[in-house]
N, C-alpha and C positions, 0 to 999 in steps of 0.2 A: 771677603775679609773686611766688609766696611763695616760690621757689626749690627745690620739691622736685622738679621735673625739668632740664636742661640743654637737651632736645632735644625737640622732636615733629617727628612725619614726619606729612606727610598726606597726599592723593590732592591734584594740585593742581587740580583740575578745582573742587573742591569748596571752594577755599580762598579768603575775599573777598579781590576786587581791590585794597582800601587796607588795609592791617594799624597797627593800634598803634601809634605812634614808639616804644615799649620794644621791640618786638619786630621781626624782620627776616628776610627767604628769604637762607637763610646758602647757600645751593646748592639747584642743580637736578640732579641727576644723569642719566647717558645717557638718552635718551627709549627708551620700548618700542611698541608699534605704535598707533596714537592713534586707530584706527578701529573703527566697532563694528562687531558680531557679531549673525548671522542663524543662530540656534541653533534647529534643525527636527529631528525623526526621518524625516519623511514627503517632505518638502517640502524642495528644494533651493534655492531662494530666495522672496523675498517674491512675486515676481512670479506663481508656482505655486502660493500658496498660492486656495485657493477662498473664493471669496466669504463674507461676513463672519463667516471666521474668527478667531481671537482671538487675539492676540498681546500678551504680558506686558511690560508698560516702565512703569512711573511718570514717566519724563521728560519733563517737557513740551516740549524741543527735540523728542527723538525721536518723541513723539507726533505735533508739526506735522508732522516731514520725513518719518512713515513714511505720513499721511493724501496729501500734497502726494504719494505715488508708487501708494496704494491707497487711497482714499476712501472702499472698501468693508468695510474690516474694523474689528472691535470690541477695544478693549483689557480688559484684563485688569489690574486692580491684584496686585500681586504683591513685597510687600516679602520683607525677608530677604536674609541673604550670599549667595554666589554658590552655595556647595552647597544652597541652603536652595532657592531660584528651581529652580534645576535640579533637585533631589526634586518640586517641587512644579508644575510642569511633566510630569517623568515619569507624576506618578500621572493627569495628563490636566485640569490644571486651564487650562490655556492650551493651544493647537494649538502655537507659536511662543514662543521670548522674544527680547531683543532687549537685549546687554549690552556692554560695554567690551571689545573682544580682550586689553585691556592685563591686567585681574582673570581672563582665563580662562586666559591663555596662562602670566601669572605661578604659576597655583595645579595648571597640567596638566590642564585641564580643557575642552581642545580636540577632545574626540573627538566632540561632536554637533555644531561648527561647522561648517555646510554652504556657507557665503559668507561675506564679509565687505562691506560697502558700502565703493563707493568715496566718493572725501571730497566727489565731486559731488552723488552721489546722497544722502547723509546725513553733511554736514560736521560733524567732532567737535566737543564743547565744550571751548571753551579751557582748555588745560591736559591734556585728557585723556591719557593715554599716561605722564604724568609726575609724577615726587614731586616734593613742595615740602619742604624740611630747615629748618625753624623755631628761630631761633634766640631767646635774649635781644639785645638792640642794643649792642653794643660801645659805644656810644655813651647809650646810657642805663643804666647798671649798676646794679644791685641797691644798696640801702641796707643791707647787710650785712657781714657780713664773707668770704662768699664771692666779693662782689662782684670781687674782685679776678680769678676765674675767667675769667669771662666773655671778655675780649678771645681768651683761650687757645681756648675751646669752640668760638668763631665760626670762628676760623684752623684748628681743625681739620675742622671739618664741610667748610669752603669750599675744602679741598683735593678735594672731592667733584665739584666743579661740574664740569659739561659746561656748554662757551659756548655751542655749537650751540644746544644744548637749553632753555640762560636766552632767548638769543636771541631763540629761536619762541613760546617759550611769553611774554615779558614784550610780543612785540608783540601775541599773541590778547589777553592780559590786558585790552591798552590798548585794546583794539576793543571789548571787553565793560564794561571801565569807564567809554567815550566814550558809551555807547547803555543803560548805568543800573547796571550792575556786580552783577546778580543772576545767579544761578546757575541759578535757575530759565525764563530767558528762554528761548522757540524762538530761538535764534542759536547758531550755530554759527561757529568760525573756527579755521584750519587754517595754519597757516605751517612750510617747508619749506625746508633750502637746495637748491640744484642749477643745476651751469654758473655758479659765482658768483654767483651772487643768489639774493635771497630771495623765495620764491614764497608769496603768500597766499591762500587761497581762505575767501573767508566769506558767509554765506549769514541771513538770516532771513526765518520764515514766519510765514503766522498761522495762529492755535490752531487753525483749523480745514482749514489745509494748500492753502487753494482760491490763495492769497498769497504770491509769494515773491520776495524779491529777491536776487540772487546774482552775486558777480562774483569775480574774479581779478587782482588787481594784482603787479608786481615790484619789488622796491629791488634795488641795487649794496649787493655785501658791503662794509659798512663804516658804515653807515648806521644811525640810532640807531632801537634798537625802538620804544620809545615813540611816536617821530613818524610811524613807520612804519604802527601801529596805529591812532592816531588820522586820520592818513590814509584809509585805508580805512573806519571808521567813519564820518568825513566823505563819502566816496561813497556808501555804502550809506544817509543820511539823505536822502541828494538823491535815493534811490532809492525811498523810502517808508519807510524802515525803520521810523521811529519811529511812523510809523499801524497799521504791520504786529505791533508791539510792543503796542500799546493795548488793551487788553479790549473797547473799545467794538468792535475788529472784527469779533468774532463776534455781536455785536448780531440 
């Protein structure tokens, strides 16, 4: 809030569910592919890979939903950007990594993607695919004398938006903020339009993949995200979700 930026952009995967009343998602822009990425030299998908092989993710979603398809293989901590993962792979420190299509395909760095998961077999995390354009709140302005800015900054950034893409993404948000609003949960949720409706797929497992509950619901376009998400959330409790969330699962 001291004013010496206007604007941040983040990944919105990574950006909490409630934000500040100062501040506000001024736009979403187009979504880009929200699915992740089975990045192999040897091996064409997970399923080929040989037993407990090792494969790079820090995610604990990804962790659960890639245990919940291979129970056999061992991960690999592996921080660092995305050239950084992919160096450190090459030199043979993981068999496998296992990263966002959206960070590979933005930076050109699609030429070891041998597969991509569908959203069944490993549903992205809300948000994924998508920037979030952070604005100051028009509605809460600066104590300054810039302050007068602001309403301007908002109207320009939010000629940015894709509705589609607020859409899908504010109703994953509301699945994730119904079920604890951490970024770090194995949950996954996935919303889409097509044929006039909105398609959701969301999924959580437990930490240790043996757990999962998963389903698919539709809204009529026109229909407000938020309810939409919390809907689903609502299903997926009835479904265990919230035991399947719990630490004590892996007990």
């Amino acid at each position: 809030m001291g004013g010496r930026i206007d604007l941040a952009v983040h990944s919105l995967k990574d950006l909490p569910t409630t934000l500040d009343e100062r501040f506000t998602l001024a736009a979403i822009p187009s979504r880009v592919d929200a699915r992740d990425a089975f990045v192999c030299e040897e091996h064409w998908g997970l399923h080929m890979l040989p037993s407990g092989a090792r494969v790079a993710t820090t995610s604990p979603r990804r962790q659960a939903m890639l245990l919940a398809l291979r129970p056999d293989i061992r991960f690999v901590e592996m921080r660092g950007n995305i050239d950084t993962r992919l160096r450190k792979w090459s030199e043979g420190q993981a068999d496998a990594l296992v990263l966002a299509c959206a960070g590979l395909d933005r930076l050109g760095r699609t030429e070891h993607v041998h597969s991509r998961f569908s959203v069944d077999e490993m549903t992205p995390a809300p948000g994924q695919g998508a920037l979030g354009l952070e604005t100051r709140s028009p509605k809460h302005p600066l104590d300054t004398e810039d302050a007068s800015r602001d309403p301007y900054v908002y109207a320009a950034v939010r000629a940015l938006n894709d509705a589609d893409a607020e859409f899908a993404t504010q109703a994953e948000r509301a699945v994730l903020n119904a079920l604890g609003g951490g970024c770090q949960l194995p949950l996954g949720a996935y919303c889409h339009r097509g044929d006039e409706q909105w398609h959701m797929h969301a999924m959580v497992v437990s930490r240790d993949g043996e757990q999962v509950a998963h389903l698919e619901r539709r809204t009529a376009v026109g229909a407000a995200a938020a309810e939409f998400g919390a809907s689903v959330a609502e299903a997926l409790v009835a479904r265990g979700a919230m035991e399947l969330l719990s630490p004590s699962v892996d007990a």
